[in-house]
N, C-alpha and C positions, 0 to 999 in steps of 0.2 A: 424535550424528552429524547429526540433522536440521540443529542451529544449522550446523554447518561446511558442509555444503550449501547453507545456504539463502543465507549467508556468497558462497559462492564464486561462485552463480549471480547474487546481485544483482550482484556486481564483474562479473561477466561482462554481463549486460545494459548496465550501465553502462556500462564500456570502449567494449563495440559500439556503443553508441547515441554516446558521443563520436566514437569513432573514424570511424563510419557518415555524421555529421551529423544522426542523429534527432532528437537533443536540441537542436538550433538552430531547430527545430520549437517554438512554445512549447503546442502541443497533446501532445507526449510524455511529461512524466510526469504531469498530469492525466489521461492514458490508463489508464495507468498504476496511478494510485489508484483507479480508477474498476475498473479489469481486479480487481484482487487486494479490493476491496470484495464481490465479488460469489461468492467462492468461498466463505462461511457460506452465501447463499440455495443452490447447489449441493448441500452437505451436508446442509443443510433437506430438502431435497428429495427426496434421496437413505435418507434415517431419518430422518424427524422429524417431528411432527404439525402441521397448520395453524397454531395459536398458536406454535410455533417460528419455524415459516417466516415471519411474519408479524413478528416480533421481529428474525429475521435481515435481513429486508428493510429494516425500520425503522434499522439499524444499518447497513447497508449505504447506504440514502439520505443518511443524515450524511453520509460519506464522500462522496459522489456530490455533493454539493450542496459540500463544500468543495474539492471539484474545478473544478467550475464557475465558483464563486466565485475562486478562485486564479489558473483560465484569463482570466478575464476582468478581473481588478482585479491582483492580487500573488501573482506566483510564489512566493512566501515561504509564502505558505496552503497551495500544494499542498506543497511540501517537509514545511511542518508536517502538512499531513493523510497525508500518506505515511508518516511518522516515527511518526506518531501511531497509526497503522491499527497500527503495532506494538506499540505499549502497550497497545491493543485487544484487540491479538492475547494477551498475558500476562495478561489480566484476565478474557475471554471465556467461561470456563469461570467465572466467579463471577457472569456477569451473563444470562446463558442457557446453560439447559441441553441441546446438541443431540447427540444420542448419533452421528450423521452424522457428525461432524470427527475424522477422525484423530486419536491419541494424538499423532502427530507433527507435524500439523501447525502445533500454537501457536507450539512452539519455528523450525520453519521460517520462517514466514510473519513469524513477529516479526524473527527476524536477517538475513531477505531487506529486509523492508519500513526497517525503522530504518537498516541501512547504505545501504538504494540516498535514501533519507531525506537521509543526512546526504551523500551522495555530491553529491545535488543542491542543498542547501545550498552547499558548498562551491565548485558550478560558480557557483554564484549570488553568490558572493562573490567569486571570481575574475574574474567578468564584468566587478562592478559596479568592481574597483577598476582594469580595462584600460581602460573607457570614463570614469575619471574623470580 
């Protein structure tokens, strides 16, 4: 149930922020990456001892830094670090151990994070080929 949630709500972010104009904002989904990077330091924090927290942080500023990087040089970066925060998310449990994160959350934050991912890709391709 988490994936079909996590599913439904990125389309819904998505949509709205088309529909809305947020996403013609090139600050919107480097927000974005940046927003959903920082929900392991939350759970850190929440159950998990300094040396957690401090791994979640570390993992979390990747994310943070290829935000910035992508805001500033090639939307192509945040799309990948978005997409990618999702493979993150299915491998997390193998690379730190934080008793804080929901059973449910990998499976959510992975099919939220990879669709609204590829969602933005796609905007980015349909961009490039109306202005060519």
């Amino acid at each position: 149930m988490e994936y079909l949630i996590g599913l439904v709500l990125a389309l819904v972010v998505c949509i709205v922020a088309l529909l809305s104009g947020f996403d013609r904002d090139r600050v919107f989904y480097p927000t974005v990456v940046i927003v959903v990077a920082h929900y392991y330091i939350l759970f850190a924090t929440m159950g998990a001892s300094k040396s957690v927290l401090l791994a979640e942080s570390a993992g979390a500023a990747a994310f943070i830094i290829l935000a910035i990087v992508g805001f500033k040089t090639s939307q192509w970066i945040t799309a990948a670090a978005l997409a990618g925060h999702g493979i993150y998310d299915y491998f997390h449990h193998l690379i730190i151990q934080d008793p804080g994160v929901p059973v449910w959350w990998p499976g959510f934050c992975m099919s939220f994070d990879v669709l609204a991912g590829i969602f933005f890709a796609t905007l980015l391709m349909r961009r490039r080929r109306i202005t060519s």
